[in-house]
C-alpha positions in Angstrom: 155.3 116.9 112.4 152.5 119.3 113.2 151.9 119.4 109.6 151.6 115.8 108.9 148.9 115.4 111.5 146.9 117.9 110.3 147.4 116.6 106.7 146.9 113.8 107.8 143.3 114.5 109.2 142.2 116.8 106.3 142.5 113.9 104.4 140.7 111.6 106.7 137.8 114.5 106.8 137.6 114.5 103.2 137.4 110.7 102.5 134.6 110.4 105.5 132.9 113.1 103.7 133.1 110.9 100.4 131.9 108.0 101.7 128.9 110.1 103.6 127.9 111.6 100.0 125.2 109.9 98.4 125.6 108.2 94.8 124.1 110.4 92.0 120.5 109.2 90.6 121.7 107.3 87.9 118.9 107.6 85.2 117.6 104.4 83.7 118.5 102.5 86.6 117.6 104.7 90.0 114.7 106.5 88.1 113.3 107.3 84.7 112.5 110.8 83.3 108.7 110.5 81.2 108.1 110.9 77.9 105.2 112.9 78.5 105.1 115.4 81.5 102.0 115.0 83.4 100.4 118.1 85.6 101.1 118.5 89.0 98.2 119.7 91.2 100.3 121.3 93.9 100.7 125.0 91.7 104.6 126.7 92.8 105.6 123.8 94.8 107.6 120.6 93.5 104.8 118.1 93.9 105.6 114.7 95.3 103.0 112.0 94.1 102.6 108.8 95.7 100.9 106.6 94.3 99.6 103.2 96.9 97.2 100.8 97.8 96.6 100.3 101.9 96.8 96.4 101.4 100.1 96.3 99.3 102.6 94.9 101.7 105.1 97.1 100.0 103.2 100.3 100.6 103.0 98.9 104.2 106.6 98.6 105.1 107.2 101.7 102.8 105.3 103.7 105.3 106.9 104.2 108.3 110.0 105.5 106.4 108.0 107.9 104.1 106.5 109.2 107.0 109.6 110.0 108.6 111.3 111.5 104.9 108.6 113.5 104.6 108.9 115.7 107.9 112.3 117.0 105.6 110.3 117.9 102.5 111.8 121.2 101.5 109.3 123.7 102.0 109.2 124.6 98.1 108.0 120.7 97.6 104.9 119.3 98.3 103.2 115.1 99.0 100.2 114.4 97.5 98.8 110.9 97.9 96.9 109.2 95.1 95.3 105.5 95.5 96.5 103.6 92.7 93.0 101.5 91.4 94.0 98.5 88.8 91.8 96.6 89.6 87.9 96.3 91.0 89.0 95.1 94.8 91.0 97.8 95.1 88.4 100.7 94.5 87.6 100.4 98.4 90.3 101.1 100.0 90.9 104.4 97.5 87.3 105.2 98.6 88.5 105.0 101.9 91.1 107.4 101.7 89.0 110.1 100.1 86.2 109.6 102.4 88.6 110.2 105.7 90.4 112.7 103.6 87.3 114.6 103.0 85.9 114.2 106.7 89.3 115.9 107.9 90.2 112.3 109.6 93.2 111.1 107.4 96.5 112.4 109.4 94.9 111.0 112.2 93.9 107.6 110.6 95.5 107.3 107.3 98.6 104.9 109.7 95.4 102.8 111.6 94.1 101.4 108.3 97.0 100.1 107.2 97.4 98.6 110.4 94.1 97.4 110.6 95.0 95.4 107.0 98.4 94.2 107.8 98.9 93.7 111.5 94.9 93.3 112.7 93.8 91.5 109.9 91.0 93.7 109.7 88.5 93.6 106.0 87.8 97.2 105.9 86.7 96.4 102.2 83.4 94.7 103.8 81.2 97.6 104.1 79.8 96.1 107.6 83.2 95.8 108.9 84.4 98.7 107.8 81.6 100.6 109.4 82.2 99.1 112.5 85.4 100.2 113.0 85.1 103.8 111.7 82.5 104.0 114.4 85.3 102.4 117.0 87.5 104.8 116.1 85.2 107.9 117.0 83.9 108.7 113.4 80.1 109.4 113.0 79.6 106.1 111.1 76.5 107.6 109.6 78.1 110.6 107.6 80.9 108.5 106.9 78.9 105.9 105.1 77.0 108.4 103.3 79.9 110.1 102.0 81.8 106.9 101.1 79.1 105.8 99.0 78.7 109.3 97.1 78.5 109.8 93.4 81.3 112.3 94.3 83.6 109.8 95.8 83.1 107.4 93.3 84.4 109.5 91.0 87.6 110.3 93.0 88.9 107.0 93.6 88.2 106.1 89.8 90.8 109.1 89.1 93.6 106.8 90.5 93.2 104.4 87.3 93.6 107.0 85.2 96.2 109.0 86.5 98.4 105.3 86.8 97.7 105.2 83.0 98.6 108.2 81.8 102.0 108.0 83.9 102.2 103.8 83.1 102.2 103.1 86.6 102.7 99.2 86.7 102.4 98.6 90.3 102.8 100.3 94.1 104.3 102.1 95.7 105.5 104.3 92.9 106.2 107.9 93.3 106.2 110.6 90.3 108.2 114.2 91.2 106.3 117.4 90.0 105.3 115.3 86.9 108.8 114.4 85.4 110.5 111.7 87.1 108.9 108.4 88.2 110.9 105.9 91.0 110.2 103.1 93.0 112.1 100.9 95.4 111.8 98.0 92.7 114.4 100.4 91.0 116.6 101.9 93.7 116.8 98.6 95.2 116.8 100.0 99.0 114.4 102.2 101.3 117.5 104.0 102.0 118.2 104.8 98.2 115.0 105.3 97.5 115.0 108.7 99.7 118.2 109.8 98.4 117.0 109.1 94.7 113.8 111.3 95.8 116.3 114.0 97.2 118.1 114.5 94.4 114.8 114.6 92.4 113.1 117.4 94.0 116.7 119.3 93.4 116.6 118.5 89.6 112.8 119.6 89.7 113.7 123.0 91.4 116.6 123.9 88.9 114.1 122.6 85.6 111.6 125.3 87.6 114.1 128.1 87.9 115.6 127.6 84.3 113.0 126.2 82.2 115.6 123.4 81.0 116.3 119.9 81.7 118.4 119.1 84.3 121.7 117.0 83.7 
């Protein structure tokens, strides 16, 4: 009788286990392996490259969750955040981000100005509005400005058009790992399979690293 139960709750373990165990990333469908490997920017470690736009919606409820995945980034993997730039009217907001990013102010803002778009209502691509609030939020409006309208600037943000065409980014959020693999929710079809997808990335990433072949 003994034996039975415990049989009995091996199996149970082992099915709950099952179920627990994420689908594999099914290529073609979950993500798509590039042609053309681009170069990552983040040297040994896996590089995670997100590519957004503060006023997409999608980026916007993409957010909270990446924020949260990215606290369990493996410490051989690595974010970087690039400001997608299709068209003119979104050059701001990817001047923006550099800007705060270069003043040392992103971690601490990078969450505010997408709520100032989406839930404030906020035009932080009007220069006069966008100074305003900088200077609300304890920046030195002056420097800010003058860095935000640098040649050097500038030429950041316009590095987010050109990155998106060399991978064929068609649209945000979109996230490329360490160069290989490119995945998006409009693929996995869930937030939650979105992480899971990017999970079992970063693994495939790490073996291609250690072996120098392509991962199955």
């Amino acid at each position: 009788m003994l034996a039975r139960v415990l049989a009995f709750v091996a199996a149970a373990f082992l099915s709950a286990s099952a179920l627990a165990a994420p689908e594999p990333a099914f290529e073609g469908h979950d993500y798509v392996r590039l042609n053309v490997p681009g170069t990552v920017a983040t040297g040994k470690r896996i590089e995670v490259l997100e590519f957004f736009w503060y006023r997409c919606p999608h980026c916007f409820q993409l957010e909270p969750g990446l924020a949260k995945w990215l606290k369990t980034l493996p410490k051989d993997a690595q974010v970087r955040r690039m400001p997608a730039v299709f068209r003119p009217d979104w050059l701001p907001g990817a001047k923006l981000y550099y800007t705060l990013e270069q003043m040392k102010q992103l971690d601490r803002l990078h969450e505010k100005v997408f709520n100032a778009y989406h839930i404030e209502n906020i035009d932080l691509d009007n220069p006069a509005v966008l100074g305003g609030w900088i200077a609300k939020q304890g920046v030195d409006r002056k420097q800010f400005e003058s860095i935000y309208n640098s040649f050097a600037i500038q030429s950041r943000a316009t590095q987010g058009a050109q990155l998106a065409t060399a991978y064929g980014i068609s649209g945000v959020p979109t996230l490329i790992i360490d160069g290989k693999y490119m995945t998006a929710m409009s693929m996995t079809q869930s937030e939650p399979r979105l992480f899971e997808v990017l999970d079992q990335l970063i693994v495939k990433a790490r073996t291609e690293r250690k072996t120098g072949k392509a991962a199955k």
